[in-house]
Phi, psi and omega in degrees: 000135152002106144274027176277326185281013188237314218237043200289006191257319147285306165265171186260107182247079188192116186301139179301332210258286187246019170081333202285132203283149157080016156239012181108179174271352157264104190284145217280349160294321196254354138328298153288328187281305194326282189312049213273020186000095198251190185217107199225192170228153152328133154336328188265357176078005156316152145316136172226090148316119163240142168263341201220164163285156170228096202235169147018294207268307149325329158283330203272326182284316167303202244321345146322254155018253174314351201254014190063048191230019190290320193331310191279358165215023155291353179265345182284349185262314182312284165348254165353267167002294198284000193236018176254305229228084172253022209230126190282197199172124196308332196202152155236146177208192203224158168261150201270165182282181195272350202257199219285290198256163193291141182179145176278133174307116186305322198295319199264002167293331192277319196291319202281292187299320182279348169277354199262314171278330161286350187239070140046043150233230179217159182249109156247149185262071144359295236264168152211166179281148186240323179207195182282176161196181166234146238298171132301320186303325181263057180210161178280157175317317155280349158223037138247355149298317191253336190335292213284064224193123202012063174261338177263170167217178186227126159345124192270335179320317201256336242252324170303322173280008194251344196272121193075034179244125164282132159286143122264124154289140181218154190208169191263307184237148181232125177243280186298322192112342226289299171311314169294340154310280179300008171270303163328298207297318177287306182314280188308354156258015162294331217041047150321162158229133205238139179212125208244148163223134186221167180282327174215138130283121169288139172256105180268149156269115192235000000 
């Protein structure tokens, strides 16, 4: 049985997508459609992993997320994660947030570290903020192109550890790339070998 079905008071047992009760917060219908774990590549021509698109229902999970409600749908990104990714990593790390101070978003610190013990590596915070910058979300298309353009720096402590070492970047949405690009851009001039993961993709015409 469930442990929603022991613990309905704690968890939300009721799907975030269609409402439908007693199956968990995510339900085993909008489970397959949602969940469509696809495969591209990064600007930089890396592997890029997605568990979701990021339309209507994607959004509705990212904001799920950021509102601190990820304990009841973070094993469901694992689950997803583990039926994609089957390749170990030396390290795992986060793109760090956007916003004025640097820090990892508790939804992908958690997300991160418990994928970093299935695949035999270790979770280090590689990325740090190098200046302000601005949200993404409130700029035009073209300019999330250049926004993110030398906002990161890489942590002088761990920069000894990155070289001929596989990484997974793991970040929550990828709509232009641009952040993750310069996030990349740092591992890989280090000489990192870089493989990205992110909880949704927008799919753009650019």
């Amino acid at each position: 049985m469930s442990l929603y079905n022991f613990l309905p008071f704690i968890f939300i047992n009721e799907c975030i997508f269609c409402k439908k009760e007693y199956q968990g917060t995510i339900c085993d219908d909008c489970k397959k459609k949602i969940f469509v774990r696809g495969k591209s590549y990064t600007q930089l021509k890396n592997k890029l992993y997605f568990l979701t698109i990021y339309n209507k229902n994607g959004e509705i999970l990212i904001e799920y997320l950021k509102n601190k409600k990820y304990f009841t749908i973070i094993e469901y990104l694992i689950e997803e994660t583990d039926n994609i990714l089957k390749q170990d990593f030396d390290y795992v790390t986060t793109v760090p947030s956007l916003k004025f101070f640097s820090y990892i978003p508790k939804h992908l610190e958690l997300f991160s570290k418990e994928i970093a013990k299935r695949k035999n590596s270790r979770f280090i915070e590689f990325i740090g903020k190098n200046k302000k910058i601005k949200s993404q979300t409130l700029l035009s298309l073209n300019e999330r192109l250049t926004n993110p353009i030398n906002a990161f720096i890489l942590r002088r402590d761990y920069k000894n550890l990155i070289p001929n070492s596989r990484i997974l970047l793991i970040d929550d949405v990828y709509t232009t790339g641009s952040t993750l690009r310069e996030c990349e851009k740092l591992i890989m001039n280090e000489g990192g070998r870089v493989v990205s993961l992110v909880f949704s993709k927008a799919i753009l015409n650019i």
